[in-house]
KOLKOL-105689 format. One record per atom (N, C-alpha, C): z negated, x negated, y. Coordinates in steps of 0.1 Angstrom, whole numbers, plus 5000, padded with zeros to 4 digits. Example, Ala and Ser with C-alpha at 12.3 -4.5 7.8 and 13.67 -1.06 7.14 Angstrom:
<atoms>
492248684943492248774955492248684967492948724978492948634989492148715000
</atoms>
This chain:
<atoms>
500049924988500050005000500049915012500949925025500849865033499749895041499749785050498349805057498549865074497849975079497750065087497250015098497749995109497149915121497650005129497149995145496550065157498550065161498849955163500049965166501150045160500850045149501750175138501450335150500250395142500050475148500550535161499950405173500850425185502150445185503150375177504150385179504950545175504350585163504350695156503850795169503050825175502750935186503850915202503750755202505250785211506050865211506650895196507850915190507251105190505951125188505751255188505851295203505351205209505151295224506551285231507451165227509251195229509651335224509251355209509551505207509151635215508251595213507351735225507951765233507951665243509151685259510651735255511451735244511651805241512051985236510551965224510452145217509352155222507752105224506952205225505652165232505252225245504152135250502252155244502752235231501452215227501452035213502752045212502951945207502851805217502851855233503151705243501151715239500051805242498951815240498251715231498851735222498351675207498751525202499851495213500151345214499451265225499551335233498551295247496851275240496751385233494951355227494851225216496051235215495851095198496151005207497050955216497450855226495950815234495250845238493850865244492950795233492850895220491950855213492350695209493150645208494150515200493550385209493450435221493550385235491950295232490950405227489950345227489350255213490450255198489550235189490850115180490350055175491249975167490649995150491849945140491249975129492349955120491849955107493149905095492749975084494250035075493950095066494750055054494150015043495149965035494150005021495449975008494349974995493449934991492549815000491649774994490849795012491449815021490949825035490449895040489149935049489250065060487950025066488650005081487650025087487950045104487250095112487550165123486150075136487050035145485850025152486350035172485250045175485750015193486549885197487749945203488749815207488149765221487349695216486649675233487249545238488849535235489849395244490649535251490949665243491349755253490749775263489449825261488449845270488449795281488249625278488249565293489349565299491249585292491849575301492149685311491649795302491349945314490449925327489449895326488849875337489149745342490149665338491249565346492049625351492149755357493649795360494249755369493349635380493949635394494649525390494349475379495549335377496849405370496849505372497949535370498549645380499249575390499349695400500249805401501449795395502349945389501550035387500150025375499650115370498550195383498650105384497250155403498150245406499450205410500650265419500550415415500550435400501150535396499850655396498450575397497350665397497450745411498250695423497850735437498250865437499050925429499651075430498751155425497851095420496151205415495451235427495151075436494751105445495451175459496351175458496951205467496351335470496551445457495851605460494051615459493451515453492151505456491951495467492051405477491751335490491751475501492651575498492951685501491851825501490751745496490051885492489451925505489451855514488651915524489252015535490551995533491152115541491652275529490852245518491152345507490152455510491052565512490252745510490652805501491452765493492152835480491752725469490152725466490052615455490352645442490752785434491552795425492852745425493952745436494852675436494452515434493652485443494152325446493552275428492452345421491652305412493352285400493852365403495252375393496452275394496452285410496852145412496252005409495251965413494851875405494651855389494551935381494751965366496151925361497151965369498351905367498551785367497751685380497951565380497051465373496051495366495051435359495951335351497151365345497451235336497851125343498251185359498851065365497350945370496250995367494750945367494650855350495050945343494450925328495650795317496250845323497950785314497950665314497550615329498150445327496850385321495550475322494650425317494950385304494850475299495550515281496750455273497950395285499050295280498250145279497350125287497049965294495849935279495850055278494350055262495550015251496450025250497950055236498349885236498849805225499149715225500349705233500749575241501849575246502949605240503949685242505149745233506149595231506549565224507949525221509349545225509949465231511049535237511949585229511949545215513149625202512549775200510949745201510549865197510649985206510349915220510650055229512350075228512850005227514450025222514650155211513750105201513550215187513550365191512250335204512150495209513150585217513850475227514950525229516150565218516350515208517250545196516550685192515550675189514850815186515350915195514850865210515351015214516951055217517650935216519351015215519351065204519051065191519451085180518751215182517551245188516551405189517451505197518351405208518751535217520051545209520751435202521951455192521651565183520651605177520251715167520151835177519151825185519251985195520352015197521051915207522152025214522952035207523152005193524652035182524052205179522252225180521852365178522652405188522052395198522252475211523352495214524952415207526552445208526452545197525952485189526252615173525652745178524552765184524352885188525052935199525952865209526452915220527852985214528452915203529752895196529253095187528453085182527953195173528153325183527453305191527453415204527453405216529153395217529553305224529853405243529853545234530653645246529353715255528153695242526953715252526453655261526153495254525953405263527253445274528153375273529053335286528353475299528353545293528053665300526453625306525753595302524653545312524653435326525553375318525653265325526353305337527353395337528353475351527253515360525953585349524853635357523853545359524153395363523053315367522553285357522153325349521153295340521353175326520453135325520552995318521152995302522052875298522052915279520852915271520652965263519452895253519152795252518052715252517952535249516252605239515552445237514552445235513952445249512652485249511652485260512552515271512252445285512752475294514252445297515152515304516452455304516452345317515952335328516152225334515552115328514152135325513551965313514851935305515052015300516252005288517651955292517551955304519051895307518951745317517651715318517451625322517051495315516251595302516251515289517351435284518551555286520051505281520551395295519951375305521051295311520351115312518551175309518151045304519151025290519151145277519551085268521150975272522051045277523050965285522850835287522050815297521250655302521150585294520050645284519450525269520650505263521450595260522750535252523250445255524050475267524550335274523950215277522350245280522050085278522150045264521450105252521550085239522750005235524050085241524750015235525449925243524949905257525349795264524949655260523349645249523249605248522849525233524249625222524249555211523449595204522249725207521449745197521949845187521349785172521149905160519949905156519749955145518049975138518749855128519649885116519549795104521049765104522049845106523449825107524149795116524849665120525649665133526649805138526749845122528149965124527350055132526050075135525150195143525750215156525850085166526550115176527450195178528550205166529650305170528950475169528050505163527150605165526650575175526050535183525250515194526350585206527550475205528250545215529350665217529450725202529850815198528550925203527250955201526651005206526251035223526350915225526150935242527450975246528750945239529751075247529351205244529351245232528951395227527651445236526651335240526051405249526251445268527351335269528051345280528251455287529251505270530351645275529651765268527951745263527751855259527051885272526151835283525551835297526651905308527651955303528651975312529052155307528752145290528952295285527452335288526552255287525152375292525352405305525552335311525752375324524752365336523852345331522152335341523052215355522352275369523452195374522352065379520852085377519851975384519851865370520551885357520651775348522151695349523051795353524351745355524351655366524151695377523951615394522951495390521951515379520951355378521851295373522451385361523351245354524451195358525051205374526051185379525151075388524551095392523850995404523350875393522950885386522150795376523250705372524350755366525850695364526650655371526250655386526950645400525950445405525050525402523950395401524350295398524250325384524650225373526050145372527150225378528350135381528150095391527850125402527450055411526949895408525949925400525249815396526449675385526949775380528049695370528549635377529349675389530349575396529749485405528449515410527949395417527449285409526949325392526849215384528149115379528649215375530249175369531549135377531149185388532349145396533849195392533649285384534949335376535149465389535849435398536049575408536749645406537749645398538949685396538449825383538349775372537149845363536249935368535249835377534449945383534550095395535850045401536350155412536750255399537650195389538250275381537050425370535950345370534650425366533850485378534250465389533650565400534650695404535750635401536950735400536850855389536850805378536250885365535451005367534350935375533151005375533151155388534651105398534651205404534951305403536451295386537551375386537151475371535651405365534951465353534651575355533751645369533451775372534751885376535651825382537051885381537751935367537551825359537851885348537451935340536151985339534852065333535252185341535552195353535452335359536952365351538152345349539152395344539452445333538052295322538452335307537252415301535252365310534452435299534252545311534452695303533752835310532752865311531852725302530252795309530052705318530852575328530452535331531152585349531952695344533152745355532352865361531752895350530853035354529852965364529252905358528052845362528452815383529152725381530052685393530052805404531052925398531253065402530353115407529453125399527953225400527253125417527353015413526652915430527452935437528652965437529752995452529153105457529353195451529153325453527853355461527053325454525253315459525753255470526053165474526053095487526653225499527453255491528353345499527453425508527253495496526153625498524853615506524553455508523153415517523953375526524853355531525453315544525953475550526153525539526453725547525053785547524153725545522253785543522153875536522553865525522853985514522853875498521353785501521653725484519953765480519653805485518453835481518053875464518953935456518653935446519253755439519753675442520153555440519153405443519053365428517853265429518353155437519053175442519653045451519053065464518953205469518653215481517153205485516453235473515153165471514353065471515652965468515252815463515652745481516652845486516952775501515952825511515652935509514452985518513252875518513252865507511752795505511352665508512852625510512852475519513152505535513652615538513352665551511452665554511052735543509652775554509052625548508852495539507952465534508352345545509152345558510152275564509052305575509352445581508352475592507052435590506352515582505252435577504452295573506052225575505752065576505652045592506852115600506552075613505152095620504952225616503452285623501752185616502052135609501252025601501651945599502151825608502951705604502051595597500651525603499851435596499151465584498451605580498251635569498451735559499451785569499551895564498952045564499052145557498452265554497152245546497552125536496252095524497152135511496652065501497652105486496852205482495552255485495152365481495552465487496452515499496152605506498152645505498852555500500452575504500452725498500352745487500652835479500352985487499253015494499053075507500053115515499653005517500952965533502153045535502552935521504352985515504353135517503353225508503053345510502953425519502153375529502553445544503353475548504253275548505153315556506253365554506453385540507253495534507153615535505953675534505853815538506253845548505953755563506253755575507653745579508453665575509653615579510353665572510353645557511453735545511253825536510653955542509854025528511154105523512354085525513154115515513454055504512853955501512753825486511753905483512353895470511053935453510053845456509853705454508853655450508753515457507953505468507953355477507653245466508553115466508452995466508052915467507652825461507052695466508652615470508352525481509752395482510052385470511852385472512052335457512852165461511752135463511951955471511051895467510051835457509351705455508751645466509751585476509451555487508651635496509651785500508951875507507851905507507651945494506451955490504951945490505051815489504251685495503951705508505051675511505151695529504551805535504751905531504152055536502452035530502052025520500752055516499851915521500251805522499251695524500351605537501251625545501651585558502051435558502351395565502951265565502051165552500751135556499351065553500051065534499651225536500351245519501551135510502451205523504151155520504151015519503250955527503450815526502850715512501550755510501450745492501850805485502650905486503350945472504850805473505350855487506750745484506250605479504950545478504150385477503950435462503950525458503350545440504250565437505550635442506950655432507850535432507550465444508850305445508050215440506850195441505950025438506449995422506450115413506850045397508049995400508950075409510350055405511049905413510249865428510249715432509749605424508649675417507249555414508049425407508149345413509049215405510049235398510849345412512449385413513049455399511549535394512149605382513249685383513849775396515649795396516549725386516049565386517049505383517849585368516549605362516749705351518049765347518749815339519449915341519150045336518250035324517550165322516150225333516150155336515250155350515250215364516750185367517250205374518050345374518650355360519150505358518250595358517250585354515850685353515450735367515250625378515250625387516150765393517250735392518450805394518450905391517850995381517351095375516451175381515651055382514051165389514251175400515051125411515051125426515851245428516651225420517651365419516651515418516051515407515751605400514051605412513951505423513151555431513451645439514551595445515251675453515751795457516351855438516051965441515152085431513851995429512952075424511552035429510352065424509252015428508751975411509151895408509251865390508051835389507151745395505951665389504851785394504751975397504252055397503952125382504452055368504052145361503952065353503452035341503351945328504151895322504852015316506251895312506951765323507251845335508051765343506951605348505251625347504951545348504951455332504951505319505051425308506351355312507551395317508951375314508751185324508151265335508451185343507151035340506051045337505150975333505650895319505650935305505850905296507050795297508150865304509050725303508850595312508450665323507550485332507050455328506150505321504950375310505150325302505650355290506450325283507350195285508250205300508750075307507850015309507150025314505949945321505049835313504949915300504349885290504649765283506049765280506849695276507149575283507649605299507049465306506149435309504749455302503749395304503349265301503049195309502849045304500849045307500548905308499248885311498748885327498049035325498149075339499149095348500049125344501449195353502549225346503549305351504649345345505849225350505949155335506449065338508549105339509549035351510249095346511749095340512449075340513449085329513848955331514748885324515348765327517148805329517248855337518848875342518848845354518848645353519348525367520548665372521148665367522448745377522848855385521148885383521449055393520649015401
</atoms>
């Protein structure tokens, strides 16, 4: 019987909590609790072995965290809505707000406790999860393909295709999965077989042009910016301009041709013209688009009328409320910003905005980790998917967005710092 170490395990609940973000957040729950527990205990199990005890070299590197300053970085977004409590009169809100952000408190605690990852092995986990979104969305066509006149027919009416869990996680899932591909196979990786690559990049097309048949448009626009990035990045390494104009070209003339050839992705298209229409004639009110623009209208005023602190993160949810009843009580149901940024900005004011933008850039400067390319495309993803959502507002979007920074992080961890890549050429 082989013998069962701390590191197995961890690596094994990675692999669960990649699934989770995925299918199911009682399953992100149950990886997040074993990730924690791991964090604190070391131990071996074999046929003649067992025994369990306090990893107290974890221990001290947790309450080392300041030698490691990414992970400080990433705690500031906990504080950010704590610091806040004193302008809070809605302490059931803000108490929910901060509940939300506790992992961004707990997480880097709990990676810095995990042995330093391997860079094949965090590789592994990315192979995991193209191969996880390769299995879903072949469901998620088989089922569109099965019922196919229904669906289409929702989609005319706004409404989303089937996925697992949520459809925007789920399409942002797919445009990370995109990213990992491409680095994967930028960079020669298989598990046992060289011939894997041609599956690697056979799958990251199939996931390409399947992000184009769901149609979600805050997964498609990440994975265009992320990809926009990334050539970017190619031609200033490579110097190949000619190539690289030729893939910025590509990238322009791909949504052109999705709107002519896939119908869910023409409907989808259709259905946002229209809404636009109908909010520029003041007649979109039943259209979630006009809700999603309102809401950066008021969370806009509400930034100006509170510029240094804001309203308070306990009190937006209020606010929004008012001034919806006040200004637009022909909308169903007031909004929060659907801006990341806004967000911030409206409930905790400049003071706020300025440590969130210092907790979301410091991993991504800290000893020019951009240089990255899966780094960098991630990046590309979530700035996107700040923009036009308020993503790190609910659990998943904070697992999505947490799990995979640390994980990086993790990986370039050296002794006391995230040590970083060796690519002299970027």
């Amino acid at each position: 019987m082989p013998v069962l170490e701390k590191q197995h395990l961890v690596l094994f609940f990675y692999a669960v909590t990649i699934a989770a973000l995925v299918l199911s957040p009682f399953l992100l729950s149950v990886g997040m609790f074993a990730l924690a527990v791991l964090s604190l205990i070391r131990f071996q199990v074999g046929a003649r072995i067992f025994w369990v005890a306090t990893d107290v070299e974890s221990i001290r590197r947790m309450l080392r965290i300041f030698q490691y300053p990414p992970f400080v970085a990433v705690t500031l977004f906990f504080f950010i809505v704590l610091l806040s409590f004193w302008q809070t009169e809605d302490y059931g809100y803000w108490l929910g707000r901060l509940r939300i952000k506790i992992p961004f408190l707990a997480l880097p605690l709990v990676f810095l406790g995990h042995p330093r990852l391997e860079e094949r092995q965090w590789q592994g986990l990315l192979y995991f999860l193209l191969f996880l979104l390769l299995a879903t969305s072949i469901g998620v066509g088989l089922n569109y393909w099965i019922n196919y006149e229904e669906i289409q027919q929702l989609l005319k009416q706004g409404q989303p295709m089937p996925t697992p869990r949520n459809h925007i996680r789920y399409s942002l899932m797919l445009a990370l999965g995109v990213v990992s591909g491409g680095y994967l196979y930028s960079i020669g990786y298989y598990w046992r077989y060289v011939q894997e690559r041609y599956f690697i990049l056979g799958a990251t097309f199939f996931l390409f042009l399947f992000i184009h048949l769901l149609s979600v448009r805050s997964g498609i626009l990440a994975m265009y910016v992320a990809l926009f990035l990334l050539s970017v990045r190619y031609i200033l390494v490579s110097r190949r301009y000619g190539l690289g104009m030729g893939i910025l070209l590509a990238l322009i003339v791909m949504p052109v041709v999705a709107y002519q050839y896939v119908p869910s992705f023409r409907a989808k298209v259709d259905y946002m013209r229209w809404g636009l229409i109908k909010f520029q004639e003041g007649e979109g009110a039943a259209y979630a688009d006009t809700g999603r623009i309102v809401s950066l209208k008021v969370g806009w005023e509400l930034a100006k009328q509170h510029p240094l602190f804001g309203v308070g993160a306990g009190n937006l949810q209020q606010e929004m409320e008012r001034v919806f009843e006040r200004s637009y009580p022909q909308l169903p149901e007031p909004l929060a910003p659907h801006n990341q940024f806004l967000f911030v900005l409206a409930g905790t004011g400049g003071a706020g905005l300025l440590l969130f933008l210092i907790a979301l850039f410091y991993p991504l400067f800290y000893h020019r980790n951009y240089r990255h390319p899966f780094l960098l495309g991630f990046y590309g993803i979530v700035l996107t998917a700040f923009l036009i959502e308020h993503t790190i507002e609910n659990s998943m979007g904070v697992g999505f967005f947490l799990v995979f920074l640390l994980l990086f992080l993790n990986m370039r961890r050296g002794e006391g710092s995230c040590q970083p890549d060796n690519l002299a050429a970027i």
